[in-house]
C-alpha positions as protocol buffer text, in pm:
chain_id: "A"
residue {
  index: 1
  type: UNK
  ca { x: 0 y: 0 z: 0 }
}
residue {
  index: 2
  type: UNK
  ca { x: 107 y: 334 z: -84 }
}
residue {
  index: 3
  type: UNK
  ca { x: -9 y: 734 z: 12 }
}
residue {
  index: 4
  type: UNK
  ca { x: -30 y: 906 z: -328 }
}
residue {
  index: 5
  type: UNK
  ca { x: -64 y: 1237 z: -214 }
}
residue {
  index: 6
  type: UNK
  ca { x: -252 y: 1447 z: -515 }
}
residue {
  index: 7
  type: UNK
  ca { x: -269 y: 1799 z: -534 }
}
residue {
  index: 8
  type: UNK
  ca { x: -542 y: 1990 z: -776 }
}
residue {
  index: 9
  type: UNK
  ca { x: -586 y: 2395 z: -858 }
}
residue {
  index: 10
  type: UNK
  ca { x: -822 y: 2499 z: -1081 }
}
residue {
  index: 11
  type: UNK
  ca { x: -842 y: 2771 z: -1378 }
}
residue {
  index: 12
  type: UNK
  ca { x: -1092 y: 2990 z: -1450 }
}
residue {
  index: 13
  type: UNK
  ca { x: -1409 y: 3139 z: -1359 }
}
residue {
  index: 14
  type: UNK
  ca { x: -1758 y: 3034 z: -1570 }
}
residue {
  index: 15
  type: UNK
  ca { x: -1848 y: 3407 z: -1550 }
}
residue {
  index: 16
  type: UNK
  ca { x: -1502 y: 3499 z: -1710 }
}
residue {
  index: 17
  type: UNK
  ca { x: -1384 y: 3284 z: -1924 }
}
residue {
  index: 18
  type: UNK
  ca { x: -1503 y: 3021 z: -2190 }
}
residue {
  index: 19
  type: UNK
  ca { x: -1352 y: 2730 z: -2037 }
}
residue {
  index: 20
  type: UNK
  ca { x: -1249 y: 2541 z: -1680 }
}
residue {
  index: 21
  type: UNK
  ca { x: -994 y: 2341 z: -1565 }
}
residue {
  index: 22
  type: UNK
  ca { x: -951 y: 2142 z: -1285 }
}
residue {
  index: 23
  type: UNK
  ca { x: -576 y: 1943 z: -1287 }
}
residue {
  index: 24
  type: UNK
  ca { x: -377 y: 1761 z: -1028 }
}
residue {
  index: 25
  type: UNK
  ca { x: 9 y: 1607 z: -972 }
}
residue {
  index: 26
  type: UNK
  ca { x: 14 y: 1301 z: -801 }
}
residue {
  index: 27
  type: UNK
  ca { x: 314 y: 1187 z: -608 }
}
residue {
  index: 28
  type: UNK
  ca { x: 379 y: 893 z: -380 }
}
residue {
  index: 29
  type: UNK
  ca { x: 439 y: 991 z: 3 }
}
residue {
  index: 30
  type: UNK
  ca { x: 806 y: 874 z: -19 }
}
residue {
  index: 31
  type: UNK
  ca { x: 859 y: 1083 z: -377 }
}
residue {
  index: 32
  type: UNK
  ca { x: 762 y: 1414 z: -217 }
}
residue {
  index: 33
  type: UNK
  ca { x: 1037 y: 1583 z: -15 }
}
residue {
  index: 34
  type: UNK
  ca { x: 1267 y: 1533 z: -345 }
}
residue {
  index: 35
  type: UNK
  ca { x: 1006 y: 1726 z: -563 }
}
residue {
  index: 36
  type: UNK
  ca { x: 968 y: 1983 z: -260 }
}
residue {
  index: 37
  type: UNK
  ca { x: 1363 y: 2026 z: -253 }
}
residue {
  index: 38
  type: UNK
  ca { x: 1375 y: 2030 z: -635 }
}
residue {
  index: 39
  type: UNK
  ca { x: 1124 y: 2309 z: -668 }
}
residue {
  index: 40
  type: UNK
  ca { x: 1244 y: 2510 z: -361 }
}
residue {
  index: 41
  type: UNK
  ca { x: 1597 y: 2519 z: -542 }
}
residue {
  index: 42
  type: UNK
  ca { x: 1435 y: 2660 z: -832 }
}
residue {
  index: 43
  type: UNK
  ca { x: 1261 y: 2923 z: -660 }
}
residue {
  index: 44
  type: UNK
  ca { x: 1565 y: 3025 z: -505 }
}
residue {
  index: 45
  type: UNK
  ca { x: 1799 y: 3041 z: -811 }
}
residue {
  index: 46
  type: UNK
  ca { x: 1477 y: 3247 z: -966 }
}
residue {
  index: 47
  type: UNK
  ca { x: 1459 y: 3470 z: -644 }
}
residue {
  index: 48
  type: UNK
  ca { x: 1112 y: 3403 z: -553 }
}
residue {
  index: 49
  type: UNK
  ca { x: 876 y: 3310 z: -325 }
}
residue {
  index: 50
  type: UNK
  ca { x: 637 y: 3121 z: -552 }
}
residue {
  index: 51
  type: UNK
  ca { x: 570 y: 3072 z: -874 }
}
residue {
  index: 52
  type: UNK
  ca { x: 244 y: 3203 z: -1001 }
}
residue {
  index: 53
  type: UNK
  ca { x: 149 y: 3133 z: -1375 }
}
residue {
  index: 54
  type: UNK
  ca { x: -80 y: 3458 z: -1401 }
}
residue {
  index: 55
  type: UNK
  ca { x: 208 y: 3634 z: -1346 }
}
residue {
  index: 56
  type: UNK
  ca { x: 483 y: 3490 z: -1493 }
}
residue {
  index: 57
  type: UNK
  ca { x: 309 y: 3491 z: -1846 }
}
residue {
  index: 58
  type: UNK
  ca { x: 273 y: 3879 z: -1775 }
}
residue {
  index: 59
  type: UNK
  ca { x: 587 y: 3967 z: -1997 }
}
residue {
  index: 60
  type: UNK
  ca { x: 484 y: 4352 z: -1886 }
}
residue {
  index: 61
  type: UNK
  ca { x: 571 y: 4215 z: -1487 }
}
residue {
  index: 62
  type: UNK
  ca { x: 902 y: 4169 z: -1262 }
}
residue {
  index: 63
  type: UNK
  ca { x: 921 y: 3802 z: -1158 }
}
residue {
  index: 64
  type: UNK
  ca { x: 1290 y: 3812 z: -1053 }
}
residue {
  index: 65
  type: UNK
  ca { x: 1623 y: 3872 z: -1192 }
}
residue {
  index: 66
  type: UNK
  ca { x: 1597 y: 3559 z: -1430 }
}
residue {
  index: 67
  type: UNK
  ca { x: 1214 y: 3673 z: -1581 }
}
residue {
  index: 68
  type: UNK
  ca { x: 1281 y: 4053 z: -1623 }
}
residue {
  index: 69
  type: UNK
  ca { x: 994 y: 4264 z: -1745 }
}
residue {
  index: 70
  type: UNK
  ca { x: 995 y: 4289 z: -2132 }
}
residue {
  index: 71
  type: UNK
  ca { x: 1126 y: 3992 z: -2147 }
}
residue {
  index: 72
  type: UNK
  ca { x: 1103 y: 3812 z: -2516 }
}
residue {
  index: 73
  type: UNK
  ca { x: 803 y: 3510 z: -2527 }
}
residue {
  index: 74
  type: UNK
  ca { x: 1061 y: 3266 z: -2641 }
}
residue {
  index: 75
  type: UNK
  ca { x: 1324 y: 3381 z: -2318 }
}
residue {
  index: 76
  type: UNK
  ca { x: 1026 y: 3322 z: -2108 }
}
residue {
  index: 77
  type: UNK
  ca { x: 992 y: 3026 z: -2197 }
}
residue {
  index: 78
  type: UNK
  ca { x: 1337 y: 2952 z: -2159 }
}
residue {
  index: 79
  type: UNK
  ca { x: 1295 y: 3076 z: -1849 }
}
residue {
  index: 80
  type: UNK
  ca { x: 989 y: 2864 z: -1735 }
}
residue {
  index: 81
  type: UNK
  ca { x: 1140 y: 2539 z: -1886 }
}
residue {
  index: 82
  type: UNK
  ca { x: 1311 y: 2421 z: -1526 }
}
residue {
  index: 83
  type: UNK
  ca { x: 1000 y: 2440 z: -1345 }
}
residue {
  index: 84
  type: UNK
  ca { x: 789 y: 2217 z: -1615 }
}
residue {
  index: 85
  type: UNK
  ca { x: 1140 y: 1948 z: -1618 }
}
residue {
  index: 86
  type: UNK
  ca { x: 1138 y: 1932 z: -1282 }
}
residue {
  index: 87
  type: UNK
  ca { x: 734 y: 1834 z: -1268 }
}
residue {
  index: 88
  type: UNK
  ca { x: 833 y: 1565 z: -1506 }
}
residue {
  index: 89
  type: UNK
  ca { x: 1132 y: 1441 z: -1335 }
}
residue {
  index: 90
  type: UNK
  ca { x: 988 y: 1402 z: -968 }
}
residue {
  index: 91
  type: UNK
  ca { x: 603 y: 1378 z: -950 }
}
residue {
  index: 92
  type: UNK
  ca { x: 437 y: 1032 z: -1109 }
}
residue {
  index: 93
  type: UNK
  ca { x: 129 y: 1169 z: -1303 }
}
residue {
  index: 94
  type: UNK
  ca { x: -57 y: 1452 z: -1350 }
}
residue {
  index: 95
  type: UNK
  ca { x: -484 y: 1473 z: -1437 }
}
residue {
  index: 96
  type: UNK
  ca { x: -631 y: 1730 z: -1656 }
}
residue {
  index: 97
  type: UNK
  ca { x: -1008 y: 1823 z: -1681 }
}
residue {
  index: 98
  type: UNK
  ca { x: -1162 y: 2098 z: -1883 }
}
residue {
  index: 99
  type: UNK
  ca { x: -1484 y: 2204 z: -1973 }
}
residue {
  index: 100
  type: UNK
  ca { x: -1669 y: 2396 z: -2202 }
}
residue {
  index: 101
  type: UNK
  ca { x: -1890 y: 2640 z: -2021 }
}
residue {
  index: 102
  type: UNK
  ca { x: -2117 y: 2686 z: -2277 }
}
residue {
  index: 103
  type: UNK
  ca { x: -2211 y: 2277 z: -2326 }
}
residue {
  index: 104
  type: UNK
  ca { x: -2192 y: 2277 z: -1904 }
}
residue {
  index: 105
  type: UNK
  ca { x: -2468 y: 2547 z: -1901 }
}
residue {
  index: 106
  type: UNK
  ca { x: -2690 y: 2356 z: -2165 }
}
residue {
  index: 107
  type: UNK
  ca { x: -2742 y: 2028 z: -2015 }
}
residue {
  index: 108
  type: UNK
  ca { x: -3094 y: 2000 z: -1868 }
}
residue {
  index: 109
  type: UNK
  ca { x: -3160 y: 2050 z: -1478 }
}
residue {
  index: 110
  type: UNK
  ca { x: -3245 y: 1684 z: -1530 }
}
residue {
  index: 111
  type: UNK
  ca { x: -2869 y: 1590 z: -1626 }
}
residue {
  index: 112
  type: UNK
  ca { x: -2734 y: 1829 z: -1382 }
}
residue {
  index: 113
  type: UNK
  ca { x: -2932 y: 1635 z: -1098 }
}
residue {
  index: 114
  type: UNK
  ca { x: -2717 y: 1316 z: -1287 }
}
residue {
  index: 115
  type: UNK
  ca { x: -2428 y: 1491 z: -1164 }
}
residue {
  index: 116
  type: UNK
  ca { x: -2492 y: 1628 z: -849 }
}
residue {
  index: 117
  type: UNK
  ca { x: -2684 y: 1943 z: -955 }
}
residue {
  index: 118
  type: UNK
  ca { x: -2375 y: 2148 z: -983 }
}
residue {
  index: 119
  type: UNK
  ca { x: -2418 y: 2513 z: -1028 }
}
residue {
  index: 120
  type: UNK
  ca { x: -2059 y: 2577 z: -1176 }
}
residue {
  index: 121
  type: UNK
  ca { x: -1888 y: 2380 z: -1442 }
}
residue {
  index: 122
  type: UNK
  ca { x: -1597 y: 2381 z: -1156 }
}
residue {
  index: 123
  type: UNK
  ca { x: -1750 y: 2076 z: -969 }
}
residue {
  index: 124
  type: UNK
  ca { x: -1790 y: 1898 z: -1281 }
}
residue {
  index: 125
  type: UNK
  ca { x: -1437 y: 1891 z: -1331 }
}
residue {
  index: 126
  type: UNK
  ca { x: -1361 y: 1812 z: -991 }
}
residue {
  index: 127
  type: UNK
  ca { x: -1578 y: 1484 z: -956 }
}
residue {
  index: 128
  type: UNK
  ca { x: -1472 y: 1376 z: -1278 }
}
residue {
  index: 129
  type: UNK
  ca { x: -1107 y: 1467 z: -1160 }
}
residue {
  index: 130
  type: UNK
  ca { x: -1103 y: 1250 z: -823 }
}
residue {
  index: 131
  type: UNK
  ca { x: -1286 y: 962 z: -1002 }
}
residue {
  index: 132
  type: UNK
  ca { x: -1006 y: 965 z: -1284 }
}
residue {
  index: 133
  type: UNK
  ca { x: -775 y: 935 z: -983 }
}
residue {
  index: 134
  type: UNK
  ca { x: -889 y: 676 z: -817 }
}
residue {
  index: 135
  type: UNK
  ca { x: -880 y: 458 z: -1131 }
}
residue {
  index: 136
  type: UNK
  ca { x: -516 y: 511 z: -1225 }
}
residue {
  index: 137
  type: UNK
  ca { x: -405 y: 445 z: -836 }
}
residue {
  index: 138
  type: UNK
  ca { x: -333 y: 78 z: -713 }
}
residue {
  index: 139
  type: UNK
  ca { x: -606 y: -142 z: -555 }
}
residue {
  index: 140
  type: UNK
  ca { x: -473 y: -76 z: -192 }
}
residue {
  index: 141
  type: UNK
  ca { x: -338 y: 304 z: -243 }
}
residue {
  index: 142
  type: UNK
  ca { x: -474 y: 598 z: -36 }
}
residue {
  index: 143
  type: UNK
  ca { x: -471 y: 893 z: -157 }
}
residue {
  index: 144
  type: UNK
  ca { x: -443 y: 1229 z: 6 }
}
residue {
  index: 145
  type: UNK
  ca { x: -647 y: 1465 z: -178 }
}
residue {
  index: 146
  type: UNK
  ca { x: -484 y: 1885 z: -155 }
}
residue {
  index: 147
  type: UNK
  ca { x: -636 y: 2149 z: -319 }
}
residue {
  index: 148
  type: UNK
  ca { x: -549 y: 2549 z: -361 }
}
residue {
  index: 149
  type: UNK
  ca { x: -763 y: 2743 z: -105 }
}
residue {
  index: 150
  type: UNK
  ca { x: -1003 y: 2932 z: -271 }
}
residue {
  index: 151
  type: UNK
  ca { x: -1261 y: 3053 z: -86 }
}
residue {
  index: 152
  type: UNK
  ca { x: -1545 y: 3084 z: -350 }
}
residue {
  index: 153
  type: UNK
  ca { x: -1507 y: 2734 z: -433 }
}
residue {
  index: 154
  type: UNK
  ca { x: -1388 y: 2516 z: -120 }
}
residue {
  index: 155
  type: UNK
  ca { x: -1728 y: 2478 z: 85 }
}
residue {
  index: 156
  type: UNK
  ca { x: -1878 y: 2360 z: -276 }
}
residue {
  index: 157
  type: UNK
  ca { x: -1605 y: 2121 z: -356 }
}
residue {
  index: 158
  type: UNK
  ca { x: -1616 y: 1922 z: -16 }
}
residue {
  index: 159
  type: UNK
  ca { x: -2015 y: 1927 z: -42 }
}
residue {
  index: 160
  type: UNK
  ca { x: -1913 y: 1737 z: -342 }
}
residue {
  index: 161
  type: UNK
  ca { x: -1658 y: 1508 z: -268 }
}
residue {
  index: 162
  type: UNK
  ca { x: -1888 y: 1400 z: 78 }
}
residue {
  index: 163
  type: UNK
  ca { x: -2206 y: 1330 z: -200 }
}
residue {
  index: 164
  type: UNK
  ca { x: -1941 y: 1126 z: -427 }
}
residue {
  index: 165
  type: UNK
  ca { x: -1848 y: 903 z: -114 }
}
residue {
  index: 166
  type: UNK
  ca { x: -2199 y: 821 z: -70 }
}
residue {
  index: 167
  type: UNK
  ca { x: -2233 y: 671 z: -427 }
}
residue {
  index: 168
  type: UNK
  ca { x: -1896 y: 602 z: -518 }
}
residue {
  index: 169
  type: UNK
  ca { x: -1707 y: 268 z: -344 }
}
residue {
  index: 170
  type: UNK
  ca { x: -1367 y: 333 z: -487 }
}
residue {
  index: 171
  type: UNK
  ca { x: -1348 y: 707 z: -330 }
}
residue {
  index: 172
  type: UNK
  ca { x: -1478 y: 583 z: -33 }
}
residue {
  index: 173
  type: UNK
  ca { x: -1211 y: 344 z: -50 }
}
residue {
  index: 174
  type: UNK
  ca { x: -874 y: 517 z: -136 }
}
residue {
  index: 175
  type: UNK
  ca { x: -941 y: 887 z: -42 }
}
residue {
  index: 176
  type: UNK
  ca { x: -864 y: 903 z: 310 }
}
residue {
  index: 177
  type: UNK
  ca { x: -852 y: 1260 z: 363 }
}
residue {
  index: 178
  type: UNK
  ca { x: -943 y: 1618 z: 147 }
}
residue {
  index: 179
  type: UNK
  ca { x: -784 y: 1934 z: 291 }
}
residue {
  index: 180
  type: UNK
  ca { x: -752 y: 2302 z: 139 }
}
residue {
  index: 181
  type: UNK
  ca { x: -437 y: 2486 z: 150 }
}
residue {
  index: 182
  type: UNK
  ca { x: -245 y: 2861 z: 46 }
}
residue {
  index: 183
  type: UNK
  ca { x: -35 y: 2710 z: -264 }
}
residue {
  index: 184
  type: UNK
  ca { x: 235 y: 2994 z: -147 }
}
residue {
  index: 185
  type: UNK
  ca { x: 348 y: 2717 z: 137 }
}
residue {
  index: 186
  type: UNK
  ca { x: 337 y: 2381 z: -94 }
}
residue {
  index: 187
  type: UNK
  ca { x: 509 y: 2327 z: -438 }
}
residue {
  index: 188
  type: UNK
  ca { x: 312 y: 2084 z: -568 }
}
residue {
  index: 189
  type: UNK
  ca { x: 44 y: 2306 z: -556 }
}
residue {
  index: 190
  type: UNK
  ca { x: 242 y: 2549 z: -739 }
}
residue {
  index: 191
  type: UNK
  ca { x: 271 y: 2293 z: -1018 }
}
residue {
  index: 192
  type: UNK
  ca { x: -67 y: 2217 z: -1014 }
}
residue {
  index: 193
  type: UNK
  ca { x: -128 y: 2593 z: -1085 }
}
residue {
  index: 194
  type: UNK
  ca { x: 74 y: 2600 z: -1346 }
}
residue {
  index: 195
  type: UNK
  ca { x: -72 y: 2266 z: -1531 }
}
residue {
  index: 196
  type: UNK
  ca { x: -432 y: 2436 z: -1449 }
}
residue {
  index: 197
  type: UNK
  ca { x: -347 y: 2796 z: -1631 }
}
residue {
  index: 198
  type: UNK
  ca { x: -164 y: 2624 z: -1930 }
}
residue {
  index: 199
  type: UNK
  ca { x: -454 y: 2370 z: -1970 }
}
residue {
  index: 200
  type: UNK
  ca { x: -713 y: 2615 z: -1993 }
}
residue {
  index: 201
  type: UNK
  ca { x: -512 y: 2807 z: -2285 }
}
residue {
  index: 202
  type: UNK
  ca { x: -465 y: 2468 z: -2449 }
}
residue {
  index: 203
  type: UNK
  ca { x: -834 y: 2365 z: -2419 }
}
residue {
  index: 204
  type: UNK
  ca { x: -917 y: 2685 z: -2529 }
}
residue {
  index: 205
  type: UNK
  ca { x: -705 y: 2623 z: -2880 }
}
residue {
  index: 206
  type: UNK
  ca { x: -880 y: 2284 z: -2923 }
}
residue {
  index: 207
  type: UNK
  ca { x: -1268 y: 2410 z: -2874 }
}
residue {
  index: 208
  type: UNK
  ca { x: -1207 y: 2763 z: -2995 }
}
residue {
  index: 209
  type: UNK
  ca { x: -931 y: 2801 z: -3164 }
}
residue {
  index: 210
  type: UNK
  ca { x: -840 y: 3079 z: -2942 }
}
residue {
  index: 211
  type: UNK
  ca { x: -386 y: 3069 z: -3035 }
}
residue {
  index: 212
  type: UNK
  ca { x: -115 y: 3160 z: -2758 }
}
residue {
  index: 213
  type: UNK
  ca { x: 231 y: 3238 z: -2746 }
}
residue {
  index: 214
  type: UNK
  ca { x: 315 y: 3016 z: -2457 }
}
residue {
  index: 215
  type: UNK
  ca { x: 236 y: 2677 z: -2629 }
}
residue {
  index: 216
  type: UNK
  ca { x: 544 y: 2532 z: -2664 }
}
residue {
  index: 217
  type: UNK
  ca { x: 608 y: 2556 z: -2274 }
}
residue {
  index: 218
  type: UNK
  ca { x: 284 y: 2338 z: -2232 }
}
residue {
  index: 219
  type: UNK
  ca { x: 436 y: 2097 z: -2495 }
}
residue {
  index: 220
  type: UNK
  ca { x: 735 y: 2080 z: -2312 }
}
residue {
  index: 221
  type: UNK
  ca { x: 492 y: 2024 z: -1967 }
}
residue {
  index: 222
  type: UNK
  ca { x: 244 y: 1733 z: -2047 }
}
residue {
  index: 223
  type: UNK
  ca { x: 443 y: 1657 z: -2438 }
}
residue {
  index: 224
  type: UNK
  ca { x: 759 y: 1491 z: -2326 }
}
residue {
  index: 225
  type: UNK
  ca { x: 717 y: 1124 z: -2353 }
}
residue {
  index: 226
  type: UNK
  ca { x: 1072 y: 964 z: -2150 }
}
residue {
  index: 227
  type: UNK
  ca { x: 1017 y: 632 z: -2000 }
}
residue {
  index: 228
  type: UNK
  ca { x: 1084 y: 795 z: -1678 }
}
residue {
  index: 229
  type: UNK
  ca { x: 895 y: 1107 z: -1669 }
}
residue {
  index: 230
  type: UNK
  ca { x: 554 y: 1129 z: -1536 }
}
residue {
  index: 231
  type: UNK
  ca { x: 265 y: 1026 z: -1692 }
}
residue {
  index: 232
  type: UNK
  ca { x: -47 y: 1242 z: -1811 }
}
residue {
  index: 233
  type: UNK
  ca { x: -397 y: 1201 z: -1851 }
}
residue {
  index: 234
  type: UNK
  ca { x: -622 y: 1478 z: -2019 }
}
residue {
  index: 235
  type: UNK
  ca { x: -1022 y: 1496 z: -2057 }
}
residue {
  index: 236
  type: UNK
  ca { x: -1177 y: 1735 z: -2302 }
}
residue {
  index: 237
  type: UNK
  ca { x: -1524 y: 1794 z: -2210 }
}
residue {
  index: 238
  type: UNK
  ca { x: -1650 y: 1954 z: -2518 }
}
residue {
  index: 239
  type: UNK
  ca { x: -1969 y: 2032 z: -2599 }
}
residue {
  index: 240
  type: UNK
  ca { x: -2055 y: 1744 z: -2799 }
}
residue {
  index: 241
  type: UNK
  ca { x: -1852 y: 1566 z: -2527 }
}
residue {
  index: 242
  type: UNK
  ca { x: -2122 y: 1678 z: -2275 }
}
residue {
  index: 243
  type: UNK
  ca { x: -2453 y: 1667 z: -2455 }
}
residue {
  index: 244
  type: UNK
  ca { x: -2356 y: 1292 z: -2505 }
}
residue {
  index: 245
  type: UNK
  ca { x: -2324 y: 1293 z: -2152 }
}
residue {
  index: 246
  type: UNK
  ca { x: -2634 y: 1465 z: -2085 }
}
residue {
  index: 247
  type: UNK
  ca { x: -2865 y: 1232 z: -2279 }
}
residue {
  index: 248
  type: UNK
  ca { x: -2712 y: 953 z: -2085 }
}
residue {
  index: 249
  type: UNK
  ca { x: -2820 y: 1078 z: -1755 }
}
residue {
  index: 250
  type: UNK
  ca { x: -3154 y: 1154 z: -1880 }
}
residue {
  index: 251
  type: UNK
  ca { x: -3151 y: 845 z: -2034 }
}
residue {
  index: 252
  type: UNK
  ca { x: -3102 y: 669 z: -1698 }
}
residue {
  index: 253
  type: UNK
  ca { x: -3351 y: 919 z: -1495 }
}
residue {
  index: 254
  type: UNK
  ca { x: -3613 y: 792 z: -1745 }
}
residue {
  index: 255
  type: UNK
  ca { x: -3552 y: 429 z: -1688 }
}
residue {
  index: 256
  type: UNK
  ca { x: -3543 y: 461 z: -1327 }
}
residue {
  index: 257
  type: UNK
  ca { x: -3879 y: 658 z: -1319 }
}
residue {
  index: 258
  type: UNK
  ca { x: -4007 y: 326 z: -1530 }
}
residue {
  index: 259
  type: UNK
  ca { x: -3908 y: 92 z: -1260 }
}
């Protein structure tokens, strides 16, 4: 048996943006303090306290002597490169879920009740995040489930996770604990921020063709494909993507109300 201890940050807001993500890094217990000193290094050669993708993609911003403001796109990237190697080299996987806010708001309040009635595509991602994790981990793992503090979210994500426990064996099972924390204090959090931001750019290339500079740094995050590095799993939720979901909880409401 092992603790996998899984941290998740999410990315965008349904009343700001066209798309949500919800990501995670997963690490075994005995894996962490080496990604902790790894990332810690980093911050130190950069001269910061944390790293924080809104603001290091700000080219117009100071993020330390290494990411000067006015700095080129491609130097940024350069300069970002260590922090997506080192997620690679020392965590085991990493989970990415986004979804189109604009297929989220048009399944039917019958769907919705399918899913827990959630009122923001946020907790969509989130349940469909945790379950996606408790598939890829080991029979007997545990996981330890961390995500970034945010207070407009928090009290609706452990609503959520209690209501999955009810229904759900295999998170009943392996997650043995869900705790909310400032991402400032843990590095893996950091690097879930950073998955979270670059996903949500990505996602919104693939369902709107939306283009940004800072692809190739998300290539180099989730693209590199060594035997050793971690592994990644993505989910597009698209629109078609959730309107086939949506007929299949109405679907099953319908047969239910038969029986």
């Amino acid at each position: 048996m092992a603790i996998i201890n899984a941290y998740f940050d999410e990315s965008g807001k349904k009343g700001d943006h066209p798309v949500v993500t919800f990501t995670g890094v997963c690490v075994s217990h005995q894996n962490l303090n080496k990604f902790d000193d790894a990332w810690s290094a980093l911050l130190r050669k950069y001269e910061l306290k944390s790293l924080h993708m809104f603001k290091a993609l700000r080219l117009k911003g100071i993020n330390g002597p290494l990411m000067p403001r006015h700095q080129s796109i491609n130097d940024r990237i350069v300069s970002l490169t260590p922090f997506a190697d080192c997620i690679n080299e020392h965590l085991e996987c990493g989970l990415i879920q986004a979804v189109d806010i604009e297929g989220f708001n048009s399944l039917s309040p019958e769907a919705k009740v399918g899913i827990g009635n959630p009122d923001d595509p946020y907790y969509l991602a989130f349940s469909r995040g945790i379950l996606a994790l408790t598939e890829y981990v080991q029979e007997d793992d545990k996981i330890s489930l961390i995500c970034d503090d945010d207070e407009s979210t928090a009290l609706g994500c452990y609503a959520h996770y209690r209501a999955i426990r009810k229904v759900h064996e295999g998170v009943k099972k392996k997650i043995v604990s869900l705790s909310f924390s400032n991402d400032e204090h843990f590095p893996a959090l950091q690097a879930a921020d950073m998955v979270a931001y670059l996903s949500r750019l990505e996602a919104k290339r693939l369902l709107y063709g939306d283009k940004y500079a800072f692809r190739p740094l998300f290539e180099k995050l989730v693209g590199q494909r060594k035997p050793d590095s971690m592994r990644w799993f993505n989910s597009l939720n698209s629109k078609n993507t959730l309107k086939n979901l949506g007929a299949v909880l109405e679907k099953l409401k319908i047969q239910k109300a038969r029986k």
